[in-house]
C-alpha positions, 0 to 999 in steps of 0.5 A: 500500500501507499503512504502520504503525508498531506501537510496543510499550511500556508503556501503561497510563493514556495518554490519546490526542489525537483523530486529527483534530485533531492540532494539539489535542496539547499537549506537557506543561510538564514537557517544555518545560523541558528544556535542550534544546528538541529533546528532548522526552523524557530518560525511560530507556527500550529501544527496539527498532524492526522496520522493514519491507523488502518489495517492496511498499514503492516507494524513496521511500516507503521512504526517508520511513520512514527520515526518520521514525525519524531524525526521532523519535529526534532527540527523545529523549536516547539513550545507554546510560544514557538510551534505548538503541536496537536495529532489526531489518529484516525482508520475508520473515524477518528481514534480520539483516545490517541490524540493530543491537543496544541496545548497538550505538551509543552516541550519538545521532548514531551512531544516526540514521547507522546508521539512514539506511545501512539498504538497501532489500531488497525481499523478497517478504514481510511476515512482520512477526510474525518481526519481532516475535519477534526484537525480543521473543527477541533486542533486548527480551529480559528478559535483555538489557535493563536492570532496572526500564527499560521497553521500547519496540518499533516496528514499521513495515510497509507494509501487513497481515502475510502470516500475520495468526494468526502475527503475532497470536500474536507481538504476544500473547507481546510483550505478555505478556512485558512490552511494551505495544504502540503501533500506526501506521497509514499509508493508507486500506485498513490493516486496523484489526483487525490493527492492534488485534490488535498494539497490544492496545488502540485508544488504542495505534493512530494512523493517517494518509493518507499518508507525507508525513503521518507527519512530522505525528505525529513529536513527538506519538508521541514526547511519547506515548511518554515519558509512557507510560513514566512510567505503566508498571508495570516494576520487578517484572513483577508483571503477569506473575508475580502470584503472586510479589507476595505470595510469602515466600521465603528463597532461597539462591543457589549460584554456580559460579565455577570456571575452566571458566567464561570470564568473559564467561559468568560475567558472564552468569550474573551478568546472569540472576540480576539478571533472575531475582530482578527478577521477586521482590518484595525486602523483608525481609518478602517475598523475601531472598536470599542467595548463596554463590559456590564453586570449590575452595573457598566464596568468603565474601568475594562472598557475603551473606546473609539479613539483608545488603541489604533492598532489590532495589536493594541485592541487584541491585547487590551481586550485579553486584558479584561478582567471577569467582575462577576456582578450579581445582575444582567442590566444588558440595558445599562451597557446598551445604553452606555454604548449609544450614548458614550461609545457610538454616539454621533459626537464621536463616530467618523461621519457616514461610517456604519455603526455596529453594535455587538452584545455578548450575553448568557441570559435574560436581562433583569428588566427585559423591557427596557432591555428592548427600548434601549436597543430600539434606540440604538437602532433608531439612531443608526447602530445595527444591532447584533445579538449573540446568546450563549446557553439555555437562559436568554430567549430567542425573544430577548436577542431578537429584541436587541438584534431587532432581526433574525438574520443578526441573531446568533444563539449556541449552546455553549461557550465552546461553540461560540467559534462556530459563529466566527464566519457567519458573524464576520461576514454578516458585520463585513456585508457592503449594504444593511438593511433598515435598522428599524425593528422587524416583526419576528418570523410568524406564520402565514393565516394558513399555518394557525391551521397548519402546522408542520411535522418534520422528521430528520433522517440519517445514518449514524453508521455512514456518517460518522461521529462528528457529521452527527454531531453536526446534526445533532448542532442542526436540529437543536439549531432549528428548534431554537428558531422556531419562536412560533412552536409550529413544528413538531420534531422526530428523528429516524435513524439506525441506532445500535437495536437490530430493529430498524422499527426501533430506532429514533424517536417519534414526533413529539414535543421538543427535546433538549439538545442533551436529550436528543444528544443522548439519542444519537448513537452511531452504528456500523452499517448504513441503512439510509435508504431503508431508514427513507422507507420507514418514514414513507410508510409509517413515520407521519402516522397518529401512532408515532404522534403525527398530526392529520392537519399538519404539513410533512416534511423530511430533513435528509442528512447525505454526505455528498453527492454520491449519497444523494444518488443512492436515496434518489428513488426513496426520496420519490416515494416521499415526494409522491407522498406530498412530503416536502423533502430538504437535503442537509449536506455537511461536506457542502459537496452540491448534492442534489435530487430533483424536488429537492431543496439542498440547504446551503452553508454550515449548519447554522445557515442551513437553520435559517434556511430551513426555517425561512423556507417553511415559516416565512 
């Protein structure tokens, strides 16, 4: 079998040494004069490696791996203020229980050892695209890395991927989040097209014969790596959001920092806004910010304004510097007001510069109403307003209120998952043209709805999609339910649970579960049963029996992972639509799959909520 080694990071103007003639590779003078001559790179950097398992892989030719990653990483100075160092294992899904975090270990040596206990599983898969998410969701993630450092992934894997369209899509999402990637291939049968599909571009491939030959390209790589790194576009993003490079904002920041917020979430929401305004380009000509902690009462002495700090350097630092006051009350009106009146006023912003303001809060206000008229005035005076709650105690009512806008609404259910709404928020706050700032009526149904509510089933394979897209749908239905301030829609699930009896899997229509209820229910399997799983509900999910509603609209939610498992529920999907059931596709690879009556939701799950919810209720 084949092995290669895909790294990710940022490439944009390296130069490869031709494969043939190795020896030609010249090591930068630059590079020579280091203290140490082991160390050929002291350059910052995340670095996330996915290291194949499978059973394919025979021991010794595992263990050369491991001597390969050890061998590499002794030539960079690693430590948490250098390169910092995550692996992830993977066969058939990822093998969490062998995997280490950026900042699991804090030095070299600690690394390599950590490295070299690394079990050989021997799983029946090569699901390499799975290991690339979790590198990109859960190692590399613009949350978790540290700002203005570039990232770094390495893949090895013994040979192409089970699911070459899944692992194609993965790589496209880990490019387009902001890692480049670089690909190694071991072997004469590789499959040089996947491997382009990874890197993204053939000067980011590198092949050799054999694993004894990996040692060949040791220091090579890692000369390779660090001078990407210098050459990479990192600090704002901007290939990512280009519309934020020539965007012109003030943007008022209101903090939560009541004593229903621990200080490890608070910390959190310290770290998502450091992410968040990483993405803006901070100058006092483009963005400024300013920002404006409150809980009984504004806490002046942690806020600055417009005009304090006119660097993204100075904003970041100042921002890690705000301290958890810990107040024993939620006045989110007393930092609205505050923010208008002090910080966003007409008197101090630049003239015909858009105004944005950002509330960051964990629960219900203390005096709701006059939560809402503070926020009302700051949108009638020209400020739009975003809102953004985490956890189960604020109200979807209540963020609407602020935000005066579902489309500035974001909710999660926790802290850590305040990085899933980086994206959507940035481009949202970048966008060219706002709409009017005066408050919209909330999402209510049409006359018909009163009469005509909605059932809708989610449908999806455990077994076939693997634990992380399922965790991922398990973040959509929660994220639909949220949305759905009219309480229209019943909710059901049918997927193939760990009982034989396909009969028995999921849950009927019933009244909202939580999401650590429906969390609980989601229990992956070993086999697929998509197609089988689309039958049942044809012939008997929307009966009074499993709670259905004889006034109620039909409508299925099918969670497919690419195009290929579009194709392969096609003519079960048919027996639906014949049925009069409005069917939706929820793909998470984003791979345009598609099936004709269908509607494909588009966007991470967040924006497929929206969608989703506009669709039925608007």
């Amino acid at each position: 079998m084949i092995w290669f080694l895909v790294i990710c990071l940022s490439l944009t103007q390296m130069t490869f040494a031709a494969k043939k003639n190795p020896k030609s590779f010249a090591i930068p003078k630059t590079l020579e004069k280091n203290r140490d001559p082991s160390v050929v790179c002291r350059q910052q950097l995340e670095l996330g490696i996915v290291l194949d398992s499978s059973a394919s892989i025979q021991l010794p030719d595992f263990n050369k791996s491991i001597n390969f990653l050890q061998d590499y990483l002794k030539l960079f100075d690693i430590g948490q203020d250098s390169v910092r160092v995550a692996i992830i294992p993977y066969a058939r899904g990822v093998i969490s229980k062998n995997a280490f975090y950026l900042t699991t270990y804090n030095t070299k040596e600690d690394v390599i050892r950590a490295i070299g206990r690394i079990t050989h599983t021997q799983g029946d898969h090569t699901d390499t695209g799975e290991g690339i998410k979790f590198m990109r969701l859960y190692q590399l993630n613009i949350a978790l890395v540290r700002p203005g450092v570039p990232k770094v992934g390495l893949v090895l894997t013994d040979g192409n991927s089970q699911y070459k369209a899944v692992t194609e899509a993965e790589a496209k999402a880990a490019r387009d989040s902001g890692i480049h990637m670089f690909a190694v291939g071991v072997g004469s049968g590789i499959d040089d097209q996947e491997l382009l599909r990874i890197a993204g571009d053939k000067l980011g491939v590198n092949h050799v014969d054999s694993f004894d030959k990996l040692k060949s390209i040791v220091q090579r790589l890692a000369v390779q790596t660090c001078e990407s790194t210098k050459t990479s576009k990192d600090v704002n993003n901007e290939d990512i959001f280009p519309e934020c490079q020539k965007r012109s904002l003030e943007l008022g920041i209101v903090l939560d920092s009541s004593a229903s917020i621990w200080v490890e979430d608070f910390n959190k929401s310290i770290k998502f806004l450091q992410t968040f305004l990483q993405q803006l380009v901070i100058d006092k000509d483009s963005v400024r910010v300013a920002i404006i902690p409150y809980s009984y009462e504004v806490h002046t002495k942690n806020s600055f304004n417009l005009n304090t700090y006119t660097t993204k350097k100075d904003v970041l630092n100042a921002i890690g510097k705000i301290s958890h006051e810990q107040g024993n009350a939620t006045y989110t009106n007393k930092g609205i007001k505050y923010m208008r009146e002090r910080q966003l006023s007409n008197a101090v912003v630049r003239p015909g510069v858009t105004r944005i303001g950002l509330v960051i809060t964990d629960g219900v206000s203390h005096e709701p109403n006059w939560t809402a008229t503070e926020a009302k005035l700051a949108r009638d005076s020209g400020i739009v307003m975003f809102a953004v709650g985490v956890g189960t105690n604020i109200t979807n009512e209540e963020l609407f209120n602020i935000a005066g806008d579902h489309s500035r609404v974001n909710h999660v259910d926790n802290f850590d998952n305040l990085n899933n709404i980086i994206q959507s928020l940035t481009k949202k706050a970048c966008s060219e043209d706002f709409e009017s700032t005066t408050t919209r009526s909330p999402i209510k149904p049409r006359p018909n709805d009163q009469k005509n509510p909605i059932d809708i089933y989610f449908v999806f394979s455990p077994s076939y999609l693997g634990y992380e897209i399922t965790i991922w749908t398990k973040e959509l239905i929660s994220s639909i339910i949220s949305r759905d301030g009219n309480k229209l829609m019943k909710c059901g699930f049918i997927s193939d649970q760990s009982n034989p009896c396909p009969t028995n899997g999921g849950f009927k229509l019933e009244s909202y579960s939580t999401s650590k209820e429906i969390a609980k229910e989601l229990n992956p399997d070993t086999a697929n049963k998509l197609p089988a799983l689309i039958k049942q509900l044809a012939d008997s999910g929307y009966t009074v029996q499993r709670g259905a509603r004889p006034n109620a609209r039909k409508v299925a939610v099918l969670v497919v992972e690419g195009v290929k498992s579009a194709e392969l529920v096609s003519n079960q999907v048919k027996n639906l639509l014949n049925k009069g059931i409005t069917v939706f596709i929820a793909d998470p690879t984003k791979s345009g799959a598609k099936i004709k009556g269908v509607t494909t939701l588009k966007g991470g799950s967040e924006e497929q909520a929206t969608e989703l919810i506009q669709n039925l209720l608007q």
